[in-house]
Every structure is written in C-alpha cells, then in structure tokens.
C-alpha positions in Angstrom: 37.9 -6.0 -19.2 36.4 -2.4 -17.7 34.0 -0.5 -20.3 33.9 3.3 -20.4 30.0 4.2 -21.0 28.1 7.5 -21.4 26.1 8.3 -18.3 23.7 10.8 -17.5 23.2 12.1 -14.1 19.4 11.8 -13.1 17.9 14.2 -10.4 18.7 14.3 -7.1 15.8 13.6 -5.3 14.7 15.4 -2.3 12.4 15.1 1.0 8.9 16.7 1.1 7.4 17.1 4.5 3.8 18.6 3.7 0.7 17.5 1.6 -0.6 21.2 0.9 2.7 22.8 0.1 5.4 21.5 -2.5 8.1 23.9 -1.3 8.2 22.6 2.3 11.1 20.3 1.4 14.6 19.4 3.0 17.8 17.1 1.9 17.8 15.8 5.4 15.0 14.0 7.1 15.8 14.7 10.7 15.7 18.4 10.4 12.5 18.6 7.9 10.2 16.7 10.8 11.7 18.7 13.0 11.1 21.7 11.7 7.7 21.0 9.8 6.3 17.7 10.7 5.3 14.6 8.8 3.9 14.9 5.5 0.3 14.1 6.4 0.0 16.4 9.4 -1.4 19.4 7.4 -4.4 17.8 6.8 -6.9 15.3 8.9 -5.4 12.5 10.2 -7.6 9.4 11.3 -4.9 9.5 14.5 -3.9 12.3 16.6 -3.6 10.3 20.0 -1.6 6.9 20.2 -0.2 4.8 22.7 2.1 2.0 23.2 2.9 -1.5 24.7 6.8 -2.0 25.7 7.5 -5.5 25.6 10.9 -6.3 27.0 12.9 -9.0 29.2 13.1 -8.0 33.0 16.7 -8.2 32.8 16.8 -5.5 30.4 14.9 -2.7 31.8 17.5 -0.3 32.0 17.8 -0.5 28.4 14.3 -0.5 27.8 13.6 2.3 29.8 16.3 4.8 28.3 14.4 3.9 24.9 11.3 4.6 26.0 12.1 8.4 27.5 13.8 9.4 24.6 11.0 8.3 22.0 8.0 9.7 24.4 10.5 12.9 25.9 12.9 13.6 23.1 17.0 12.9 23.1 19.3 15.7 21.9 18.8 18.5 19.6 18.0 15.8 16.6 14.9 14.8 18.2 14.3 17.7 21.2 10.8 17.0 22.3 9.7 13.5 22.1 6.9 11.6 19.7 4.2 14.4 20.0 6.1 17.5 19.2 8.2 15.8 16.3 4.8 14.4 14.5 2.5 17.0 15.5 0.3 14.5 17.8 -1.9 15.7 20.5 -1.4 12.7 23.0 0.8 10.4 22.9 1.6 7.8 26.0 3.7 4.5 26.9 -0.2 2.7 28.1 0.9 -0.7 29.0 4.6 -2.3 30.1 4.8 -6.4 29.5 7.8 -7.7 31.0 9.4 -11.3 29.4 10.6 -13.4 32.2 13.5 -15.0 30.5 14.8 -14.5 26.7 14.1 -17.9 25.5 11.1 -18.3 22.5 8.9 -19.9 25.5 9.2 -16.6 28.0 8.2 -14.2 24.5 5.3 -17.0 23.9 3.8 -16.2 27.3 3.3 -12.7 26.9 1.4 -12.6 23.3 -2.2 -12.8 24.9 -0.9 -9.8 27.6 -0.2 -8.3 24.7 -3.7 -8.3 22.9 -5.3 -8.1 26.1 -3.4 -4.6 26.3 -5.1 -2.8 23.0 -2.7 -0.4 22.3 -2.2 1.1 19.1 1.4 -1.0 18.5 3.6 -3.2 20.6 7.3 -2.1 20.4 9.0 -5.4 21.0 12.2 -5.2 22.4 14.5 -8.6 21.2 18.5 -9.3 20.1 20.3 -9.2 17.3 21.1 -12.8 17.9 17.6 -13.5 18.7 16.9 -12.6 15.0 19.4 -15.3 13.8 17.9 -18.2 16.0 16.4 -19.8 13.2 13.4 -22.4 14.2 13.6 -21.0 17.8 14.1 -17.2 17.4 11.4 -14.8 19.3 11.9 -12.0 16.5 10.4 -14.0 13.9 7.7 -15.6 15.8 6.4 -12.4 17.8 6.3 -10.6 14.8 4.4 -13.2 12.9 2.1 -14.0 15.8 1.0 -10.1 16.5 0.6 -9.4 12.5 -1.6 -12.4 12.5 -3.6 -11.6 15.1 -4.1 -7.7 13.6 -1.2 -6.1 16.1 1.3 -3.2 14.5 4.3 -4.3 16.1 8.3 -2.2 16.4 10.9 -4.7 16.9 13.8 -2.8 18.8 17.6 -4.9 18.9 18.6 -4.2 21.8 22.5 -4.8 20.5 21.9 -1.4 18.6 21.4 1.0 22.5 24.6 -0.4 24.0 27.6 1.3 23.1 29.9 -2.0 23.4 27.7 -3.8 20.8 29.5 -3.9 17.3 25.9 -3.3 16.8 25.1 -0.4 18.7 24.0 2.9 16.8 24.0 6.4 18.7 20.7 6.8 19.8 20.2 10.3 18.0 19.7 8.6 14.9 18.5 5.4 16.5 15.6 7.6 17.9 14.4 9.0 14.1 14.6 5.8 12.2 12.6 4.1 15.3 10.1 6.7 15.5 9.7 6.7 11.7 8.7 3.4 11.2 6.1 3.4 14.1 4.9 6.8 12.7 4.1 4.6 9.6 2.6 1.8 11.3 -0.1 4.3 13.1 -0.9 4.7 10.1 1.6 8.2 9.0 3.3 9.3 6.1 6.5 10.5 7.3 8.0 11.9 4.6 7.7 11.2 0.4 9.7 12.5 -2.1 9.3 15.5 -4.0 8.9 14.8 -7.8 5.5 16.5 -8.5 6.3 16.0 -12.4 6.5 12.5 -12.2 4.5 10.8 -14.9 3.8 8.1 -13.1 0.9 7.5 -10.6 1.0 4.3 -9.2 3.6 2.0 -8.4 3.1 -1.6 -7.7 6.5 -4.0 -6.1 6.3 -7.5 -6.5 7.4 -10.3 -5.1 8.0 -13.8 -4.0 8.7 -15.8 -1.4 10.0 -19.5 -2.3 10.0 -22.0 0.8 11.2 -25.5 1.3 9.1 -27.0 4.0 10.7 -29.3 6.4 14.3 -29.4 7.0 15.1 -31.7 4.7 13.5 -31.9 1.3 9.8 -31.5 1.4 8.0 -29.4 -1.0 8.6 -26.0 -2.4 5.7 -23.6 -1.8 5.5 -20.3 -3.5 3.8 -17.5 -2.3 3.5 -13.8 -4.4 2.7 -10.6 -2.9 2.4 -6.7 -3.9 2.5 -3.8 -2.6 1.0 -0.1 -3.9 2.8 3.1 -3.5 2.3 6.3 -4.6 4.5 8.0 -7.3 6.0 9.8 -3.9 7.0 7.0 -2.0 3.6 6.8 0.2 2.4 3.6 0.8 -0.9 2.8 -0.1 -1.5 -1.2 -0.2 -0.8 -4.8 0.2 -1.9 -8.1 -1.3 -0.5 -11.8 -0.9 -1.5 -14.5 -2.2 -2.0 -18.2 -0.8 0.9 -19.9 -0.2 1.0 -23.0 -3.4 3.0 -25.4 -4.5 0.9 -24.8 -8.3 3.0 -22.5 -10.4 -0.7 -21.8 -12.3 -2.4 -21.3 -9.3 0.9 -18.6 -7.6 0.3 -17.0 -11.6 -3.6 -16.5 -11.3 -3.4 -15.2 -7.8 -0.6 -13.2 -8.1 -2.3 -11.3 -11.1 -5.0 -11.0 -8.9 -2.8 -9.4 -6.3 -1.7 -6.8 -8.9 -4.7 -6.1 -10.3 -6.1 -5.7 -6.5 -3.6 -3.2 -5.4 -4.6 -0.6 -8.2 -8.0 -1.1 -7.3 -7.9 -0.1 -3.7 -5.6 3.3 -5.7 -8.8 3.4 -7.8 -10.9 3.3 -4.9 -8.7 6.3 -2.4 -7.6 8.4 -4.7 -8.8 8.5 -8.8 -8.5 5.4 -11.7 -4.9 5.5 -12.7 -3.2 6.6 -15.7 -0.3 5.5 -15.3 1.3 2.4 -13.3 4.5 1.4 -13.6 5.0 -2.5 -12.2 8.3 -2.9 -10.4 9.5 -7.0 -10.3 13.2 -8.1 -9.0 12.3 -11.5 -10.8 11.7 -12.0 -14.5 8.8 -10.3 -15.8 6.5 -12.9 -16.1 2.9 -14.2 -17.2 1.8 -12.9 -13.8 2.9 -9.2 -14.4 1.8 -9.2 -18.0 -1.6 -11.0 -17.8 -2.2 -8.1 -14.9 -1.3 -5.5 -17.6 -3.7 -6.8 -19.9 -6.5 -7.0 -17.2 -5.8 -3.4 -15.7 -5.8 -2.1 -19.5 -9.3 -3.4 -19.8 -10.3 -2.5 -16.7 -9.2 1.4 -16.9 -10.0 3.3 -19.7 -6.8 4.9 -21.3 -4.3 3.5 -18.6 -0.9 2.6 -19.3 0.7 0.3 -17.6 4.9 -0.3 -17.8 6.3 -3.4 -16.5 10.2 -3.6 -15.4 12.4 -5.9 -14.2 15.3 -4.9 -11.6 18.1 -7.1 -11.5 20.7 -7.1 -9.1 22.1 -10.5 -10.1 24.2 -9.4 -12.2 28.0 -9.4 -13.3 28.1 -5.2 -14.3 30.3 -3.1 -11.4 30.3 0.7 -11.7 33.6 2.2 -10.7 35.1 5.9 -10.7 39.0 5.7 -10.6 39.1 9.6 -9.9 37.3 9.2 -6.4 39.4 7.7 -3.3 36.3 5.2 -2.7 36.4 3.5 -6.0 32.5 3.7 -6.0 30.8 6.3 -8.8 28.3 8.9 -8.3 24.9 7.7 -7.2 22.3 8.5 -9.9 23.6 7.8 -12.7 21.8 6.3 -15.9 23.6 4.5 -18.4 20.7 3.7 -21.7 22.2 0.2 -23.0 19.3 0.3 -25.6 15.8 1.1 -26.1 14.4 -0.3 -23.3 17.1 -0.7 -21.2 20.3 0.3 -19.0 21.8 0.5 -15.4 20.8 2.9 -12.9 23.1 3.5 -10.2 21.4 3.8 -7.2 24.0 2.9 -4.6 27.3 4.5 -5.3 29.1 6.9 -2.9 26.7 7.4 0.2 27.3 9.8 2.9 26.9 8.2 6.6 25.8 4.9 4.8 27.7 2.2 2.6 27.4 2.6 -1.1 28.1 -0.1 -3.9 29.1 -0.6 -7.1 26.0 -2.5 -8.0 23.8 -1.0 -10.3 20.4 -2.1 -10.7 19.7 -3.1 -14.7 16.7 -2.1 -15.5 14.4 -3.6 -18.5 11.3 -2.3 -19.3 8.1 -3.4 -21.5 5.8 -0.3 -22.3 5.5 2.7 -23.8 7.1 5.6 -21.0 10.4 6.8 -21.3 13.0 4.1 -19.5 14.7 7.1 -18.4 12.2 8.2 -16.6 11.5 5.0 -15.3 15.3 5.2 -14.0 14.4 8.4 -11.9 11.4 6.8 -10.3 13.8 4.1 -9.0 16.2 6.2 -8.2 13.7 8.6 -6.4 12.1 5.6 -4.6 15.5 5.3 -2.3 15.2 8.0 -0.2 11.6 6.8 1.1 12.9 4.4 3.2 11.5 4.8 6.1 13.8 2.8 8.0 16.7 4.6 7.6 16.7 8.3 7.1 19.7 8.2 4.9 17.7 5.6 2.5 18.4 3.0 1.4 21.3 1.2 -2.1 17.9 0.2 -3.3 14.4 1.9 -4.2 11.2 0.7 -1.6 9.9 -1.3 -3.7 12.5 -3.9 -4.1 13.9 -3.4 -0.5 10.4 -3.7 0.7 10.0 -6.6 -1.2 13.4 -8.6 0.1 11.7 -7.5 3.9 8.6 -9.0 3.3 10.2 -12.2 1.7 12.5 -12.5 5.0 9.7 -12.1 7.7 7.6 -14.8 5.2 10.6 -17.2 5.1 11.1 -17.1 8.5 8.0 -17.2 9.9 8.0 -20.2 8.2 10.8 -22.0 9.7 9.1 -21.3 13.5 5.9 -22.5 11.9 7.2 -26.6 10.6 8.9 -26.7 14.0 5.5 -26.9 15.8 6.4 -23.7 18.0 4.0 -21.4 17.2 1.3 -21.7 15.0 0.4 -19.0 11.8 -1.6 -19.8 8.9 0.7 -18.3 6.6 -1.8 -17.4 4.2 -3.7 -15.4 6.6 -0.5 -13.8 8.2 -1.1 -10.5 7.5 -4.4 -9.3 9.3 -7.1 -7.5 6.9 -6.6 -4.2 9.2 -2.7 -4.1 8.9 -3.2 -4.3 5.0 -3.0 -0.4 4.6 -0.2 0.1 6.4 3.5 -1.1 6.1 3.5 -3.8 8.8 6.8 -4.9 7.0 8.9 -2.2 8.6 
C-alpha cells in the first residue's frame, strides 16, 4: 500500500569547468566547454598534443569517416570547431587509420599488433551494437580487453548509434560531446566536476565486484574486487583490482588492500585525507570495514564513512501531481539515523528517469544527509553522457567495470583471445578511467 513520507529536496548540483575559478560554472555541459574549456585546462596539463588510431571495417568507411571530421573539425554550433578548440589543445591529429577486413572476431584479431605498432595516444575502435552482444565471439569485448591489457586507451564507437535508421542511432551533435568527453578523459583530462566546494568530504572510494562462473556449464565461481578513487568533485583519481580468487578470505584481504591503496595514491597527489567516504552497492562488509580500521591507523585524525547503495530494493517513489508519475530528482527521505532513500533518478530532461531510489545506509560519524548530496552530486559527472547519469559514478562506474570484467571473461574460456585477467588493466592506464 503507497506511503506518504517527508522529503527534503537536496541541492541541485551544477557543472564547474575551471580549477582556478569556482564561478566558471554552467547547468549544461555542452555549452560550459564550449565556452570555457575543460576543467583542467587553466593549469599545466601533462598533454596538450594528441593523436589518434581509427580502427574500423572497410565496409564502413563512410561512416567512419563522417565521425572522424566532426570530432577533429567540429559538427554544428554544439561542437563548432573540432577536438582542439573545444579542450583547449594545441595539436591534435587522426595519426594512423587500421582498416578490419571483415566484421568477424578473427578480422578485429588481426589488427591488434597494427594497432600497438601505431603508438598513438588512444585507439577509437569502431564496432556494433550487436557486436557487443556476441557473447564468447564479440570483438567489443575482446578488443577492449586485449588493448587495456597491453597498456592502450581505447574509444569504442557503435556504429548503430551514426545511422539515422538505427533504433540506435543518436544525432551526432550530442553523439560528438559524449564521444569526445570520454577520450578527453582517457588522455588523461578532467572534463568537467561538480561544483560543491563545501563538501565535507575529500575522497571518495566505489567498490566493487565482479562474480564469474568459468566455463559454460558449472565450473567454479571466481571473485574479483576492485576500487576506484575520486575526488569530492567527481574527478577521477585511481584504480585498484584485485586477483581474481575463488577464496572469499583471500577476495577480503586483497580487496582491503585495494581500498586502503586507492587513498594512498590521494595521499600521495594531493594531501592525507580527512575525510573518505566508502561507497559499496553490495553489503558493507569485512572488506570495507577492516579498510576503515587500517586507513584510521594509517592517517592521523581521518574519518572514514562506509555506505551501502542498494538498488535491489522493493521502495518506488511516485508523484501523482506530475503527468510522468516519476517525483522530483533529489529528494531525501531520512528513514532513521543512519539511513533513507535518495532519489537520484526521478524526472530527467532529454534522459529517462525512474522511480528507483537508491537506499542509502551508512556507518560513521558524517551527516547521512550529506552523504545523500554527495550521491546525488556524483550523477552529473558522468562523463559518458552529458545529461548524467539515474546513478552517482561510483556505482555506475562500478556496474561498467563489472561488465567489461565479466565479459572479457567469456572471450577468455573460449580459447579466442588470451588476457590474464588479473593483469587486465595495464599499470599506465591505472590513473585514468579506461572503463569509459
């Protein structure tokens, strides 16, 4: 039977496109790089030049080559100018074109050595929406896997999403942005970060898990944990896996490890943390509280929050008043001391919303409130999508990285490629979001 509850709207969150200067902000991504750059560009950069390896099937150059012009030249008034105007680069150049003879997993296996041979700064891969859904024998999974492996940032492009007969095609203004977003990132960029300088948190660390039955028909499970370090603002600083295991003591050691790792390398860039705030879609677990006890003894005076964000669920937020059904997004609803629901889907403009809230419990000593507007602040850094995302980045990151492990995976036990999934994220890709 439907519940009426007392919520309280958090903050709306907003888009800040410049490290020196809090005021440079804008609700709307496309227009704040446009008209001030990424967030990093007002100060050194490790990167001003870049270039690029197109990998695509012969039979689809057309396609491929309409992409390429409007990333490097620009497309419409969203994106006028191309890669080097909208992120403030100096140079910026396709360097090397691989062409696939064939779509079949074989024709992209060919190419992979062309493709290190190249050494350019990322390979924009250009597959199929029902290339991604092949299973044991797609090319999306096993070209990403292989080039992360071997230390190569790689762009997947569907190619469904540039033709306008696809029920997957997306108009290429907006295609453009989210594209060049995500490679942005993977050079190594902060796009964009949300602006919350109040925030009492510095650190936040998403974990996750990845559960995987090898072989097709029984076999054994193995676990493998992983988690990644952001910045109160959305910036991505970090990530740590551990070894895949089928020893739940062994996933709980390493995965503390993991934890403990990722607020080192914070430590190490930036200042010892005061304040981390551990984000978990599972159960809180030993994992997440014997890394709170090592990082308490580690950093003097730090305080470390652990909370769990379930989407599993029964609860479903409705407003009767709205023609959608779906309530505002933002709203917190405290169903005791240390927890509630935060609504971060909701109506959505351009996007789909839900009626899914995320309930939130928390162990520690901060506010859950204000744990609530860190989650709920944490959606519009997806770099991905420009609108955000029904989740914050740490859990959407999370599922990403699960689905790339999982998958990689099933390509793996077929004998088609071969990735040693503990090693299949290259030491030099750790610091950027290779998951995009």
């Amino acid at each position: 039977m439907p519940r009426r509850l007392h919520a309280e709207q958090l903050e709306t969150p907003t888009h800040r496109f410049d490290y020196t200067n809090p005021s440079i902000t804008d609700s709307i991504v496309g227009r704040g790089l446009g008209n001030y750059g990424p967030f990093d560009s007002s100060i050194s950069r490790d990167f001003t030049d870049a270039t690029f390896t197109m990998v695509y099937p012969e039979s689809w150059e057309s396609d491929a080559q309409r992409f390429q012009d409007a990333l490097i030249d620009g497309h419409s008034t969203y994106y006028p100018n191309g890669f080097e105007s909208f992120f403030r680069m100096d140079n910026v150049a396709v360097g090397n074109t691989v062409t696939v003879d064939g779509t079949d997993l074989n024709a992209y296996l060919d190419v992979v050595d062309h493709i290190q041979a190249a050494d350019d700064d990322i390979a924009i891969v250009f597959t199929s929406h029902e290339m991604r859904t092949r299973g044991y024998r797609s090319p999306y999974w096993a070209m990403k896997a292989l080039l992360t492996s071997a230390g190569i940032p790689s762009q997947m492009v569907l190619v469904d999403k540039l033709r306008r007969r696809s029920p997957h095609h997306v108009d290429l203004q907006y295609l453009i942005v989210n594209i060049a977003c995500q490679v942005y990132a993977k050079l190594g960029g902060t796009p964009w970060v949300v602006n919350r300088p109040s925030s009492p948190v510095d650190l936040i660390i998403g974990v996750g898990k990845s559960e995987y039955q090898s072989g097709r028909v029984g076999g054994v499970e193995r676990t493998l944990g992983f988690a990644s370090a952001y910045q109160s603002n959305g910036a991505f600083l970090w990530f740590d896996a551990t070894q895949a295991t089928t020893s739940h003591s062994t996933f709980t050691d390493q995965l503390t490890d993991s934890i403990v790792t990722a607020a080192e390398k914070y430590a190490e860039r930036e200042m010892p943390p005061e304040n981390i705030v551990v984000h978990s879609y599972k159960r809180i677990g030993d994992a997440e509280r014997n890394a709170k006890d090592r990082l308490e003894d580690e950093f003097d005076g730090v305080d470390v929050v652990l909370s769990h964000l379930n989407t599993t669920h029964d609860f479903r937020l409705y407003d009767d008043t709205d023609s959608s059904g779906l309530s505002e997004r933002g709203l917190w609803i405290q169903t005791g001391e240390n927890k509630g629901f935060v609504m971060t889907g909701g109506r959505r403009d351009y996007r789909p919303g839900s009626p899914v809230p995320i309930e939130l419990t928390v162990e520690g000593d901060t506010a859950t409130q204000a744990i609530a507007q860190g989650i709920y602040d944490l959606c519009s850094v997806y770099w991905k999508d420009q609108f955000g995302a029904n989740l914050p980045i740490t859990i959407r990151y999370a599922e990403d990285i699960a689905d790339i492990v999982e998958n990689t995976q099933k390509v793996d036990d077929e004998g088609l490629i071969s990735v040693d999934i503990d090693r299949l994220v290259h030491p030099r890709l750790r610091d950027i979001p290779w998951f995009l």
